[in-house]
Structures are given as C-alpha cells and as structure tokens.
N, C-alpha and C positions, 0 to 999 in steps of 0.2 A: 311668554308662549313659545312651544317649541317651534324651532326651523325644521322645516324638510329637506335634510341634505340628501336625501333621496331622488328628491325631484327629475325627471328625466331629463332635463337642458344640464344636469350635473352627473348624465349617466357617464359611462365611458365611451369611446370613439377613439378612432386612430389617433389625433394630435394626441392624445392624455394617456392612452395604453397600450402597452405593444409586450405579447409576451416574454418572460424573462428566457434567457436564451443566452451561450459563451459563444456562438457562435458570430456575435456581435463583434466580439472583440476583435477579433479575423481583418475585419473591416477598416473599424477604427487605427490597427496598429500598421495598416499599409497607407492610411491615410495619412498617419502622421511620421510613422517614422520611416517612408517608403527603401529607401536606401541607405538604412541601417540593416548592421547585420542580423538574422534571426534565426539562422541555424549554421553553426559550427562541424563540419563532420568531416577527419581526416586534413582532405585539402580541400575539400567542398566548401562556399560559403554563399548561402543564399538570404539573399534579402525579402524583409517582409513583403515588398511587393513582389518580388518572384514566388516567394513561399505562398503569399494569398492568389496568384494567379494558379497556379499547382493544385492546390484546394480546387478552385473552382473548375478546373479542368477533368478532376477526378470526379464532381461530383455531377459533369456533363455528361461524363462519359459514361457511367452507373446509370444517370437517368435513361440516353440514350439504349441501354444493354437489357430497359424494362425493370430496373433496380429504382424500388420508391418506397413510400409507405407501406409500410408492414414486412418489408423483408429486411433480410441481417446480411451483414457484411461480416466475416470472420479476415482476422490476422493474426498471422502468427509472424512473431517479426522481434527481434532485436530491437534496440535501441536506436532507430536509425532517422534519417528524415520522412523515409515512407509511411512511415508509423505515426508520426504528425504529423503530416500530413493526411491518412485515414479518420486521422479526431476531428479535423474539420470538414476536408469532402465526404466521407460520407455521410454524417446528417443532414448535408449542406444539398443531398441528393434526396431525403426526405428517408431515410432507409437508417437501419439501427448499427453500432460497431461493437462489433463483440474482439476482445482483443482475448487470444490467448494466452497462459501460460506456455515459455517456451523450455520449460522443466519437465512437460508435462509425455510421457511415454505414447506410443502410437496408437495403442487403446483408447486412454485420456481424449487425445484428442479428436477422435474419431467419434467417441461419446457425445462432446460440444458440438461439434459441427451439425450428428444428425438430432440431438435433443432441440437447439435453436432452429433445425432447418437452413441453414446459410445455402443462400444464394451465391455469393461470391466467396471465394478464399483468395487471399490473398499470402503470399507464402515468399519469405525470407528466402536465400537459396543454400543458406548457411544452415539453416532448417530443414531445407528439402528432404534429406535421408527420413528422417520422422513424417513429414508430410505424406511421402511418397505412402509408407507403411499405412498410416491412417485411412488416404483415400482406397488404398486396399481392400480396406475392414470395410467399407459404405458401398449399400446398395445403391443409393442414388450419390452422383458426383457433382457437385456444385461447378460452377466456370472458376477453374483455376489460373491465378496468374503470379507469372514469379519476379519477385524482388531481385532485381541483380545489383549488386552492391561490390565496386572494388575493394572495402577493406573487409569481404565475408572469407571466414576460412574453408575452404574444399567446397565450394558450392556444388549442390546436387542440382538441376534442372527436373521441376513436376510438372510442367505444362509446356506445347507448344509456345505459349503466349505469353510475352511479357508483361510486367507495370507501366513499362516504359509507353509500347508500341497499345497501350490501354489510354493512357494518357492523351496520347495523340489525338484519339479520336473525338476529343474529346475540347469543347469550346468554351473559354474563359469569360466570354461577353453572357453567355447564359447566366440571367438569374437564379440565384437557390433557394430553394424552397424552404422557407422558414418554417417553423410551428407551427399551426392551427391554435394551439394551446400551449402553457408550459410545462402541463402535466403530460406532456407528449412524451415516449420513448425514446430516449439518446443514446444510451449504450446498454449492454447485457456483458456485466461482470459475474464470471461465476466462480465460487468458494473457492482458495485452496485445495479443500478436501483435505484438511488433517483428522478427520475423524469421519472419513468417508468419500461416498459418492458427493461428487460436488452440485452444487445449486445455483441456478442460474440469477442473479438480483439483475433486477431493472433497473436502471438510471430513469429521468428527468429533465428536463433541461431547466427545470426551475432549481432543483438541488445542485446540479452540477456548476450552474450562473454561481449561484451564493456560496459555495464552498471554494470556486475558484478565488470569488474577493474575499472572503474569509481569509483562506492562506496567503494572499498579496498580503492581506493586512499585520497578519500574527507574525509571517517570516520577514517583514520588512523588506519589504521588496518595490523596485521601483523601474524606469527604465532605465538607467544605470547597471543592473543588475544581471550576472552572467548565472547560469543555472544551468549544473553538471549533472547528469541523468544518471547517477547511481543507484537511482531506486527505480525499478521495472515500470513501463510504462502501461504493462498491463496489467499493472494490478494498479485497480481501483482507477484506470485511469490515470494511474502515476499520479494519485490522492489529488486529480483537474488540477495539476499546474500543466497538464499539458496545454491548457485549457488558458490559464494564469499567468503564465508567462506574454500571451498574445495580449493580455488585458492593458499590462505596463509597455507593452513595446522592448519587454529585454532581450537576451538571445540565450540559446541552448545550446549547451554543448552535450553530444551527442556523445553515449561511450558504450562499446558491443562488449568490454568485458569489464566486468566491476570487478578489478583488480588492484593493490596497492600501490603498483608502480604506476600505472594510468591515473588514477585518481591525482596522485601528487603530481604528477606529467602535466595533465590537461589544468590543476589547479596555479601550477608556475605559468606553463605559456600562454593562457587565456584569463589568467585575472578575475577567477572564478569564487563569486561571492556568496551563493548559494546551495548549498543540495540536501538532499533528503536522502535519509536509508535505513537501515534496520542494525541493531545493536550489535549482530554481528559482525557488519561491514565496519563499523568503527573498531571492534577487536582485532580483526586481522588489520587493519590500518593503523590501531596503534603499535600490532605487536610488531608490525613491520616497520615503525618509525625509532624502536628500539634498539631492532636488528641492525639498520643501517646509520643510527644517530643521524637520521630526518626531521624536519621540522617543516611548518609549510612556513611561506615567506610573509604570509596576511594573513589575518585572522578568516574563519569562513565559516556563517552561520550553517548550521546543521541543523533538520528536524529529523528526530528521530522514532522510530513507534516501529512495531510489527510483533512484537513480545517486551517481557517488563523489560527498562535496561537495566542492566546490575549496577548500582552506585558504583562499583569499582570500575568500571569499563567507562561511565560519564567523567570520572573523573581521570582518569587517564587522557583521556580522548579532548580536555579540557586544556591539559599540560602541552599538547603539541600543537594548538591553536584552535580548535576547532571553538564556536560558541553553539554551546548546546539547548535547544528549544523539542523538549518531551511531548510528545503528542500521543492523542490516543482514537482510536475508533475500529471501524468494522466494515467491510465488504457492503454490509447490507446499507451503512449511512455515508456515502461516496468519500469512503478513506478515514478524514477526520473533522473529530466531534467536540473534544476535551483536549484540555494543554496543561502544562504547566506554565501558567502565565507568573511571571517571575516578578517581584519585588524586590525594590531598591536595596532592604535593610538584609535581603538574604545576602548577599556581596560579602559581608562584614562575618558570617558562618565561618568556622575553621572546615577545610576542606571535606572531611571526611563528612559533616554536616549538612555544607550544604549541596554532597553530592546524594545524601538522602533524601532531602526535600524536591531536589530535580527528578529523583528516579518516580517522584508521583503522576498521575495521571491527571490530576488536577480540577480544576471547573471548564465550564464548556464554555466552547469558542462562542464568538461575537453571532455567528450566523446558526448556532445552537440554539431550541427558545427554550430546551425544557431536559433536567437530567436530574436523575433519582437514582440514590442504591437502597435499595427496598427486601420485607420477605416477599420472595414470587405468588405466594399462595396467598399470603393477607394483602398483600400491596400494603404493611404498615413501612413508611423508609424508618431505616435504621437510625440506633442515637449518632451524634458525632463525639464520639468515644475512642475512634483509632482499633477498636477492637473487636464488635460486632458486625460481622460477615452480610451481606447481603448481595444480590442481584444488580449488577448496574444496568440503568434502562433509558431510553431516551425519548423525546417527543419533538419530533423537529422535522423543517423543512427538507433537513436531505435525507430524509425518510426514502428506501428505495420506495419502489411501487410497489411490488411485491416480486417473488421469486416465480420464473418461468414456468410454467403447466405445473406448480405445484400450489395449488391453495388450499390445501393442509397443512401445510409447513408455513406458508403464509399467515394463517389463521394465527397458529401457537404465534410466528414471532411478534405480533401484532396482540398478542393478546393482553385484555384488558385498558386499548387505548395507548400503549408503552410499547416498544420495540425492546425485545428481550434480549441483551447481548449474549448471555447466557456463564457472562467473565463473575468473577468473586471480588467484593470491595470491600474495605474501610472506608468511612469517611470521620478525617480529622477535625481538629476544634476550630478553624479556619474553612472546614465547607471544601476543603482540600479533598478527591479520593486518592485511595490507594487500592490496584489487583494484589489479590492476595493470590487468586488463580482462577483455573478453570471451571465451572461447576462440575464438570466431568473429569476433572484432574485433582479436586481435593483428596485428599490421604484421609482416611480412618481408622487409627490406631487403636486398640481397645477402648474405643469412642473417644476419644481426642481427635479433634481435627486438625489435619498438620499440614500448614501452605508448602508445597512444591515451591514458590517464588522463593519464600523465606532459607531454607533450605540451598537453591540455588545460589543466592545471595552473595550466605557465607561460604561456598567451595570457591566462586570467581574471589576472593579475597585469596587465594591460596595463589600464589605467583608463578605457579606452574600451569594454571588451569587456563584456556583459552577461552571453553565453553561447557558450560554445564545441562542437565537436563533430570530431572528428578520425579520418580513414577512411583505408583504402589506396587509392592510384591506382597504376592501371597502369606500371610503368618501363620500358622499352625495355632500358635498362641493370644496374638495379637488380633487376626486379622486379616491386619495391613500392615504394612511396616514400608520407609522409606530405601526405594533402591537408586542411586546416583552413576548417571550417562555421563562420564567425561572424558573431554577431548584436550590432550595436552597441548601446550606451545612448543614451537620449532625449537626452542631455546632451554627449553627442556629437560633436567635429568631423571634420573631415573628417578617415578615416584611409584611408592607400593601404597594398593589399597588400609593396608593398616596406617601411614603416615597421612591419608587423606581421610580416614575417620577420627584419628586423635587431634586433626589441625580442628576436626566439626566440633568435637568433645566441649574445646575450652568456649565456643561461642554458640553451643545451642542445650538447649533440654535434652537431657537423655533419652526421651520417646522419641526427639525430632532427629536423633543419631541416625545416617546411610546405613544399614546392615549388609549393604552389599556394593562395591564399586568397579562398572565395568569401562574399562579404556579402550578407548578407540574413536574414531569419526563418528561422530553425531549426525546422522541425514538433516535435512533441514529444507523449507519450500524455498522457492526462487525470490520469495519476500524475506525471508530469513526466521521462518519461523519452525522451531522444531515439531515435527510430526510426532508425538509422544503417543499417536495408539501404534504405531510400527516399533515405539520402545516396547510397548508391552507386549506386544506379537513376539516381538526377540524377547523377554523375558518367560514367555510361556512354552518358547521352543527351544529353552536351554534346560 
C-alpha cells in the first residue's frame, strides 16, 4: 500500500526549509573565517567580518532611506570593494542591484537608470564624468551617492553625498531582510547590447544560490583560494562568484584595470589562484608574455567564456601557465550554463588537438538540469554528427525570470518550454557541443552556410593576428561572401590583405575565402565580446 509522504506532520516549516538564497554565504564566512582576509584592494585589506559588518550597514542604511522591496539599487563602479559589497547590502535591504556596465556611454546609461527606475545610484567617482552626463539626460534623479576610492584615476564628484557618510548612517546590529521566496528578484542584469537596445534580465536568488556552488565546484575552489577580478563584476554578476567566493571563505583581489602588467603583478604578490575572463584578456596577456619573455610563477586556473575562444589563443595561454576551464552561457542564465568538463585521456592529445577539443562548449554544468541543440521551429534536437547546425537551448534553474517590462521578448526567449539562446551548435559523438556562431551572424553564400567562428579560427593561427572578427558583406554574385576584422599584434610587421587571404587559401574551402580584409582595432563590449552589428554598419558606410 502506498505511503502518504504528503501527509501534513511531513509538510514544510522553518527547521526543514528556508529559501535558497547567496546571501547566506555572507554569514557563514564571517563566522568562520572572521579574521581572514576577504578583499584585497591596493593597500586596503578587509576582513570577512569587517566586509560582512559593511554589508549590513549598507543595507541599514538603504532600508532607513525608504529603500526595500521593489525598488532597484543601480552601480556603476569599477572593480572595487564597494561593488561587493552592493552584491550583498543591497538585497540584504530587501531592494534589487542592478550593476552597470562601465563601457557603457551617458545615453546607455541614462537609458538603465530611467527603464529600471533606480532608486539609488550609486557611482564610482572614476565614473563620474559619464554619470554626471547621464543624470543630465533624466527627468527624474535618483539619490546619488559617490564612491571615493584613493586608487580612482581623475575623480569627478556627482553628488553632495558620499558612500562613505551613507554608511554611517547606517546600523550593523539590524537584521536583513531575507526572501519571502527564492524566486524573489536579486539582481537586474541587462544585455550587452551587441545587436541593440539592451534588455533588462532578472536574477533569482535560487539561480544565483546554485550557479554560485556550481562555479565553486567546476573552478575548484576552496578557502584557500585567491580570486583576481578580471572579469567585470557587472556583468552577470561577475558569473555570482561575487556571490562564491563568500561561500568558501577565500579572498578577492580587486583590480580597476585589467591590464597585462596588473594581472601578472597582483598574480606574483598575492598568490592568485583563480580568475575568470574573456578570450581576449588572455591574447593581450599572452601577447604580452611574449613581449617581455613573462611567465607566471604557479600555475592559475582560468575560466574562460564571453565568445568562442580560438584554439590558438587556449593554447598559447596554456604555454605560459595558465590552466584553462572553457565555459559557456548567457546574460539571461546568470553567466554560466555548459563547460568543457575535461577528461583524463584528453592530456595525452598532441597540442594542437587537444587545444580543439578545449575550445568546445561542452555539456552543462552540475547545477544545469536540461540542454539541447535543436531545429527552433520543429524542436526536433539535431544528430550528434559534428555537423548539423542547430539552436542551443536550455531548461534549468538559473533560468532568469524574465527580462524587465518586456514580456514579448520574454515570451520568444521562453518559447516552447526552452530558453532560446539564439547561438549556432554542433553536437559531437561524445554529446560534446560546439558554436558554430550566431543565428544572426551565420554567412550565406550562394546557399552555403559559412560559420564566422570557423573562419575566425584559421586567421588567429596567422602569428600576426591578435584578434579577429568575421561578417557578411554584400555579393553581387553570391549574396554573402565573408568580409574579415583584424587586429594586428604589437609585435607585428607589416601584413598585406593579400598575404592574409593566401595564409586562409591553404586551410579553408574556396567559398569560405575573406574577399575582403580590413585592419585596425576591433571595438569590443567590457566583457570582450565583439560587437559585429557596428562591423557591418562600418561595412555599409565604406
């Protein structure tokens, strides 16, 4: 006979459920590791119990100012401690954080501020000059208040009122307002904008909980472990290790310019065992470990994701110490989703092999429940072939909620039960994927379809090339035909577009040949990913 585990003496209640929440972590890692360091910055060094007394002092101070449920906390801020410190006072006030892009021009941000409505701004003063500009553009002015930071270059001042003299007001014995639920709002990350107006995604605090121990888990990370902030903290939330790093109790070292000589600076004097960044940040890092015959002194795990990385660039980036762990996801699933979860017997690959099987995108992480490359219109998923193109999609907890006053946009990404990334996949005979590209970036040749990745691929094999970027131009004949963005290395000679289509000749199909190569700086988002509708604007304007 069946049992009723239903029965209500087996329902839930406080001892047995308490919503999922990273805000937890906060807690725990001043309890335990009180007077260990937790944030690194300059000559600043605060400990977890100072850093979690700071937390709660902001999120006193927010409550006190009439800041709770339902309103938004915007920052725009560098890399610095204010900025973790935001990830936990303000939900810890019951109110959402919307972190800026600090790329983003005084239009841009002017845009976030009045689309979310923010209540507070909270503003770097290294920033200011942009700030200032923005609050300009807006009708209504949120309470501003400025980040003063001795290592900010030229600080501008935008408010009478500081973070600091904010703080004050503010009382560290108050309790924080947890969740109601964990499907509660935690943060409001909005798009890049490479192919547009940007879009506001909603956080979770049940996605952002699970993605934070997700990444503990995949990056190997522990309390031991030092974790260098070269990848933007606002975006995606700095993929919740801001979040993840409180969970282990490790420390963070803070850095306001993700530059080559800082990277390997902060990795020599601080013993830095961790960080995250985009494929870019590892090409100017290796190209500058070339330059100066650099090495780093330890080995230092690396997650990488924000576009494919070029097998030549992983392996490079290999040779000078780095350990490379490929990840994949999207703004709308709190950063990441899929890895390349790596295998013993890949080791034993000759280089150039098994720098192709790293540049995959791979199967989804632990805290992923459900991923498919599919056609969009059948939902049939594709064979595992390596060769048949599909849609990659996902179904899983760190699903955002949906995208801010837009539920038409919502609708689509949601559509059919799957969260549409809207990226191009292979999937290999291993259940492995691979982007091939962007649904909006595929090339159509006199109906051939030609991956931009693939293309990219083989120009970063050209020893001159830094960075690449590959678009459709108009064919008379074709079409489409492939037009190639590159950006040469410091190190450099002189290269002409005809010796950079005969390098393409011997490693691709004649249709997949550049017909056209223009040189110079690549733009690119604060995450490092190339804006390719601003290639084709420059391509339609020449």
């Amino acid at each position: 006979m069946p049992i009723d585990f239903d029965a209500v003496y087996l329902s839930r209640r406080p001892a047995n459920h308490m919503p999922l929440t990273p805000l937890h972590f906060l807690a725990r890692a001043a309890e335990v590791f009180p007077d260990k360091t937790a944030i690194i910055h300059g000559e600043r060094r605060d400990t977890w119990a100072e850093h979690a007394r700071r937390c709660h002092k902001l999120a006193s101070a927010l409550r006190r100012a009439g800041i709770g449920r339902g309103h938004v906390v915007s920052i725009l801020c560098q890399n610095t401690p204010a900025m973790l410190e935001a990830h936990f006072g303000v939900p810890m006030a019951g109110a959402v954080l919307n972190t800026i892009n600090t790329r983003l021009d005084p239009a841009g941000v002017a845009f976030i501020l009045e689309h979310c409505e923010a209540s507070v701004f909270l503003v770097d003063t290294q920033l200011g000059a942009t700030a200032r500009e923005a609050l300009a553009l807006m009708a209504k002015r949120p309470l501003v208040l400025d980040i003063e930071d001795v290592t900010a270059d030229a600080p501008v001042r935008v408010s009478d009122r500081t973070y600091e003299d904010f703080l004050a007001g503010g009382d560290e014995t108050e309790p924080a307002a947890w969740p109601a639920d964990e499907f509660d709002a935690i943060s409001l990350n909005y798009t890049s904008g490479t192919t547009g107006s940007p879009k506001g995604a909603v956080y979770h605090h049940r996605g952002t909980y699970l993605n934070a121990l997700g990444q503990l888990l995949h990056h190997g990370m522990s309390s031991t472990s030092v974790y260098l902030w070269t990848l933007p903290l606002f975006h995606c939330n700095g993929w919740c290790f801001s979040w993840a790093v409180a969970a282990v109790g490790g420390t963070h070292v803070c850095l306001r310019k993700v530059a080559a000589d800082p990277i390997f600076d902060a990795i020599e004097a601080y013993g830095v065992t961790h960080m995250c960044c985009a494929p870019t940040v590892l090409s100017f890092v290796a190209d500058a470990a070339a330059r100066h015959k650099r090495g780093l002194p330890h080995s230092v795990a690396v997650m990488t994701a924000g576009s494919a990385p070029p097998a030549a660039i992983l392996k490079r980036s290999e040779e000078i110490g780095f350990r490379i762990r490929h990840v994949y996801g999207s703004t709308e699933i709190h950063g990441v989703t899929s890895l390349c979860d790596w295998h013993e017997e890949w080791d034993r690959l000759p280089a150039p092999e098994r720098s192709q099987v790293m540049a995959r995108q791979g199967v989804r992480t632990v805290t992923c429940e459900d991923m498919m490359v599919a056609d969009p219109v059948t939902m049939a998923p594709v064979p595992r072939d390596a060769a048949t193109m599909g849609e990659v999609m996902f179904r899983t907890n760190l699903g955002m909620k949906g995208y801010l006053k837009n539920p038409g946009a919502t609708d689509e990404a949601f559509a059919h039960g799957w969260y549409h990334t809207g990226d191009l996949a292979v999937v290999h005979g291993d259940g492995y994927i691979e982007l091939k590209d962007r649904s909006k970036d595929i090339i159509i040749s006199g109906g051939e379809n030609i991956s931009s990745i693939e293309v990219e691929d083989v120009l970063y094999q050209h020893g001159a090339v830094s960075c690449a970027a590959v678009v459709a131009m108009n064919d008379d004949k074709w079409g489409e035909v492939p037009c190639a963005f590159v950006e040469l290395s410091e190190t450099a000679d002189c290269v002409t577009e005809t010796e950079i289509i005969e390098f393409c000749r011997d490693r691709l199909a004649k249709y997949k040949l550049p017909r056209r190569v223009v040189f110079g700086p690549i733009e690119r988002t604060a995450t490092g990913k190339i804006q390719k509708f601003k290639l084709r604007q420059q391509l339609n304007q020449s």
